[in-house]
Each structure stands twice: as structure tokens, then as C-alpha cells.
PLY file of the C-alpha trace (Angstrom):
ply
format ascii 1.0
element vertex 209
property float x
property float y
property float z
element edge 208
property int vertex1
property int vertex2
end_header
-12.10 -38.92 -1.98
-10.38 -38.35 1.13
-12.62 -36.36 3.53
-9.37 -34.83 5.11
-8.65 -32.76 1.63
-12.29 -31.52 1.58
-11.52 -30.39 4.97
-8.19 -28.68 3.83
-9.23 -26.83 1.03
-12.11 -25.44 3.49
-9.59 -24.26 5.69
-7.22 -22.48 3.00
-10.38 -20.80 1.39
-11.45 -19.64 4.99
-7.70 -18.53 5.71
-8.52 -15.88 3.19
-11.79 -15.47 4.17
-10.46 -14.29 7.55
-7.45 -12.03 6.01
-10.18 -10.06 4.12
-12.28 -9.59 7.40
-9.04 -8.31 9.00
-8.06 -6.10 6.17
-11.69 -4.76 6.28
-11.67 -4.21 10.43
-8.71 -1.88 10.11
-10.39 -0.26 7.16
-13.52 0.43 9.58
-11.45 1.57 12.30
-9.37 3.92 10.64
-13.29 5.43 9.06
-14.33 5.82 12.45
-11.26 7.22 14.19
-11.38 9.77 11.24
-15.22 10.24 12.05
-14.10 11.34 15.64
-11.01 12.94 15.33
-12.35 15.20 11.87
-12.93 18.55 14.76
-14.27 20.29 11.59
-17.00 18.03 10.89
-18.18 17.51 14.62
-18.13 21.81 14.68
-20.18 21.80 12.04
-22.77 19.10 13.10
-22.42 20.50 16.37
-23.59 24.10 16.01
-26.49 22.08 13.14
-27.83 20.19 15.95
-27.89 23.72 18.87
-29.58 25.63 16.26
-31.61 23.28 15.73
-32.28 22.36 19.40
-33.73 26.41 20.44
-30.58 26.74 23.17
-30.69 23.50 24.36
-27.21 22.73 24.58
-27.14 19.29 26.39
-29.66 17.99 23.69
-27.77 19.24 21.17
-24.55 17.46 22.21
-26.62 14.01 22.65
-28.02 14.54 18.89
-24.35 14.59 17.79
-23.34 11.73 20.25
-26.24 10.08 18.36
-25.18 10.98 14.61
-21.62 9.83 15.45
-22.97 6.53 16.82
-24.95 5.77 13.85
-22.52 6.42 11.24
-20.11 3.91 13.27
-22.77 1.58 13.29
-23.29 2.19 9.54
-19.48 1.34 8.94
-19.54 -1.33 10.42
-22.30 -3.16 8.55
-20.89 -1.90 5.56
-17.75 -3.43 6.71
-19.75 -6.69 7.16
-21.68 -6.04 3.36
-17.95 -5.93 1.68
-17.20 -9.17 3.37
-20.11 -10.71 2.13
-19.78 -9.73 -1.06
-16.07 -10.02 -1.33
-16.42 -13.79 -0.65
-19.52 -14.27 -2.75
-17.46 -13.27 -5.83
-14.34 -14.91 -4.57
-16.27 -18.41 -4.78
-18.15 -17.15 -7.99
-15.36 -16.14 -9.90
-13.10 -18.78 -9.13
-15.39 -21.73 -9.84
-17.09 -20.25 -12.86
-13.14 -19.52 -14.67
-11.22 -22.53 -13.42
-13.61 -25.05 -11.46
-12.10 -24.63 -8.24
-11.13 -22.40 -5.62
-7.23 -21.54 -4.48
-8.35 -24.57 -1.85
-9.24 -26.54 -3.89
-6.76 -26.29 -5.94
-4.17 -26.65 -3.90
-5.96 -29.93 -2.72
-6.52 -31.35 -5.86
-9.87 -31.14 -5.84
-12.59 -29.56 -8.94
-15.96 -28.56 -8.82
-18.05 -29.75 -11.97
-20.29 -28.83 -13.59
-19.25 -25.27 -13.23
-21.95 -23.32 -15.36
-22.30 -19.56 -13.95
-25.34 -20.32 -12.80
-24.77 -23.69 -11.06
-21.47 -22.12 -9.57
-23.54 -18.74 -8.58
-26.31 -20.77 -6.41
-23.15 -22.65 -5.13
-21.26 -19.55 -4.16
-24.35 -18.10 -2.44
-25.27 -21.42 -0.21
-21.44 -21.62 0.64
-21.07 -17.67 1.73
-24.43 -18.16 3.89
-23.39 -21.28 5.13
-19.65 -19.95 6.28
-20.34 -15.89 6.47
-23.55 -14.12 5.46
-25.53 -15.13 8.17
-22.72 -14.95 11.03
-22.10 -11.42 9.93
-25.89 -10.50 9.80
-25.81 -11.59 13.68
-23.02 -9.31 14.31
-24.70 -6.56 12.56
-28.38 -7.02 14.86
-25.66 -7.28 17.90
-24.10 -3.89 17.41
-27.82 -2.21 16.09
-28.21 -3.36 19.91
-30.94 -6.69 19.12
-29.73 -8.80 21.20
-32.59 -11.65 20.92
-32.40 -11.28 17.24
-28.52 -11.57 17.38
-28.67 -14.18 19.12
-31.42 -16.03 17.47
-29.01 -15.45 13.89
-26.24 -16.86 15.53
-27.90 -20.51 16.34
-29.18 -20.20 12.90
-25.86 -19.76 11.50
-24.12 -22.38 13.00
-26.99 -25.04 12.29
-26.66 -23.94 8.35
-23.00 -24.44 8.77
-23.53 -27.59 10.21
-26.30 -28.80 7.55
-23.36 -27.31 4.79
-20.93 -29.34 6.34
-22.20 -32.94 7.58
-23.37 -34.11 4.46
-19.65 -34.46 3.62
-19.46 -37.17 5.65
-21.61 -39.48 3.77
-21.25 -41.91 1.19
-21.76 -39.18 -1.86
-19.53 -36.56 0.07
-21.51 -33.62 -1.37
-22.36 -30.53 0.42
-25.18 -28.95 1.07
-24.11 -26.02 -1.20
-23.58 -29.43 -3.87
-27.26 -31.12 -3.11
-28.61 -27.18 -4.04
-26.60 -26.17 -7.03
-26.27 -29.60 -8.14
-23.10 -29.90 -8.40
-20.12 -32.09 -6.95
-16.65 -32.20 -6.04
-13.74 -34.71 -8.00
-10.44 -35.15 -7.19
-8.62 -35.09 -10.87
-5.28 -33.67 -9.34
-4.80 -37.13 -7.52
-6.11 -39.86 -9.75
-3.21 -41.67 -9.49
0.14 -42.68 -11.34
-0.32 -43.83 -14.61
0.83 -48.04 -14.48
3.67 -48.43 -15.85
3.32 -49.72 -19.42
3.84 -53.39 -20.00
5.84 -53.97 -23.73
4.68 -56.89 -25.68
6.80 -60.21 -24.92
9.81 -59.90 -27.62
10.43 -63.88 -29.10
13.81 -65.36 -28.41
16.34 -65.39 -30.96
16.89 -69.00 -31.55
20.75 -69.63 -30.81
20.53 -73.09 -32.31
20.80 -71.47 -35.87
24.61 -70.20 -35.21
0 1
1 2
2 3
3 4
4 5
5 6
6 7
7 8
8 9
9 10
10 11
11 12
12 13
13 14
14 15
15 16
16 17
17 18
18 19
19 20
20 21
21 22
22 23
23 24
24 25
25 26
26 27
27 28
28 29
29 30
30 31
31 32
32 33
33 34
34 35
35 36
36 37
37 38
38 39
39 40
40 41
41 42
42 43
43 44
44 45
45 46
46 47
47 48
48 49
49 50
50 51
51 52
52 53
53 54
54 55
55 56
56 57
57 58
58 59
59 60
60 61
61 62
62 63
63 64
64 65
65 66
66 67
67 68
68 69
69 70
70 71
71 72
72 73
73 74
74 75
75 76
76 77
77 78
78 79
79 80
80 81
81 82
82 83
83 84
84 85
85 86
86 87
87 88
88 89
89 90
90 91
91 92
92 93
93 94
94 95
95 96
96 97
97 98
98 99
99 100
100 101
101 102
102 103
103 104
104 105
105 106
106 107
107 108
108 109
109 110
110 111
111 112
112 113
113 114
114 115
115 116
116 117
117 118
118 119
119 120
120 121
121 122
122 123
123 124
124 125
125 126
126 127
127 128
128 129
129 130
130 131
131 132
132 133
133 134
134 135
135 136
136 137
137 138
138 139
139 140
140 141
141 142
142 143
143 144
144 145
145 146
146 147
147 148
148 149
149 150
150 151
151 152
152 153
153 154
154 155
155 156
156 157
157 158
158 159
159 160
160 161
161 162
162 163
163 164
164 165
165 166
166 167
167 168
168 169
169 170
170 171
171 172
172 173
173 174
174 175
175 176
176 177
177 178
178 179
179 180
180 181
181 182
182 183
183 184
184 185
185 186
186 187
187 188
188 189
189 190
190 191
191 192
192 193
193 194
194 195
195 196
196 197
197 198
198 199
199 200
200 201
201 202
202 203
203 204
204 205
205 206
206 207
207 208
């Protein structure tokens, strides 16, 4: 099997990978432009927080600073969670019903055997491998952990790069395919049938005229 349509039917599946994370940013940002624009809610957490704070008004407008901050931060991981899970089920789903991904698909290639179970440990070593763990080190980055951002991030790409490299070799399987124990076929492009040969017809004998 070509390595080229392995390669192509990563890219397509990614493609929508990377509309979903868009379609989730401007979900986020619209959350936390309402956060700061609702005036009624910051009133209310506001005069909360200087009741709370015994007249001190300049602590009081820090606490709220603070609560804003952390419920941006919270949208934003749970921004991250629905892309996780988003592409979890995407690969689940997909392979469980039909054996391959829209990728795939369109690349002619299958996934077998594609029990739930085989195609669930496949779906989670393939969302690790190309999401989970990148978005975990964007998470620790905006929490403000910069070590442990960073630290997620070379971890990331070295599972991507275990995921992918095993491609290359003779049995072209995955690391995601080595754990689930499964492995990727190419029955869209098996080839033209031969043409079929008919059987030698015997020659009329023209002698008998």
C-alpha cells in the first residue's frame, strides 16, 4: 500500500480535525466576550466580592478580575475537552459503523478488524497521538505552567512521531495499529479485474462445403 494514501487520508481526517477546533475557538470567544460584556453579572459579582471584602474596594475589584480570569480559563479547557472528545468519537464512530474514516475512505483505504473495542483503543491512541496531549499542553500553558506546558508539548510530538514512523516500515501499521491490533487494507484499489479470456472456439472446417 502506497504510503502517500496513508498520508492523505491523515491529512483529510485532520482537515476536519482543525475545522472543529476553529468552530470551537469562536464558540469560546463569543462565551467570554459575553462573560465581559454581561454589566449585570459583573454588578452583581462586583458588589458580592466589596461586601465581602469589609470596604476594601481595590481588593474587591481584583477578586472579580480574578473570577473573570478563571472562568475564561475554564472555557477554554472546556473548549479543548470538546475537541478531544469530538475527535475521539469521530474516529470511534466511523471505524466501528463502516471501517474507515471520511479519509480513509476517500483514499481507499479500511481498517479491519473493526470490533468496538479494537476500534475504541484505536480511536483513543490516534486522538492522543494527533490531539489529546497537544491540547493538554495548551491547557497547563494558559493555567500559567509553563515547565509543565512545555514538558507536554515534547511529549506530544514524540507520541506523534512514535504514531506515525512505524508507517514507514515493511508492515505499514501504526502505532495506534500495533496497540489495538488492528491494520489498514486498501480494498478500494485492488485493481481491475483481468479481462476474461473465452475458451478457444474450434474452426469450422470449410473443406466440408
Amino acid at each position: 500500500m502506497p504510503n502517500s494514501r496513508r498520508v492523505g487520508a491523515w491529512l483529510i481526517d485532520f482537515a476536519l480535525v482543525v475545522a472543529a477546533a476553529c468552530g470551537l475557538a469562536v464558540l469560546t470567544f463569543h462565551r467570554i466576550s459575553a462573560l465581559i460584556t454581561d454589566v449585570p453579572e459583573l454588578m452583581t459579582k462586583g458588589s458580592w466580592h466589596f461586601v465581602k471584602s469589609g470596604g476594601d474596594a481595590q481588593g474587591a475589584a481584583g477578586n472579580v478580575v480574578d473570577s473573570l480570569w478563571k472562568d475564561a480559563v475554564g472555557y477554554v479547557q472546556q473548549g479543548f475537552l470538546a475537541l478531544i472528545v469530538l475527535t475521539f468519537l469521530y474516529q470511534w464512530l466511523t471505524l466501528t459503523c463502516t471501517g474507515r474514516t471520511l479519509g480513509k475512505a476517500l483514499m481507499g483505504l479500511r481498517v479491519t478488524p473493526r470490533t468496538p473495542s479494537r476500534t475504541a483503543v484505536r480511536a483513543a491512541v490516534t486522538t492522543a497521538a494527533d490531539v489529546a496531549v497537544y491540547a493538554l499542553a495548551c491547557c497547563l500553558l494558559v493555567q500559567g505552567w509553563l515547565v509543565l506546558s512545555v514538558l507536554c508539548w515534547i511529549a506530544a510530538v514524540a507520541l506523534f512521531l512514535l504514531n506515525v514512523l512505524p508507517v514507514l516500515s515493511r508492515s505499514s501499521r501504526s502505532l495506534a495499529d500495533r496497540v489495538a491490533g488492528t491494520a489498514v487494507d486498501s480494498p478500494g484499489f485492488a485493481g481491475l479485474p483481468s479481462a476474461r479470456r473465452e475458451p478457444d472456439q474450434p474452426q469450422r472446417n470449410l473443406t466440408s462445403w
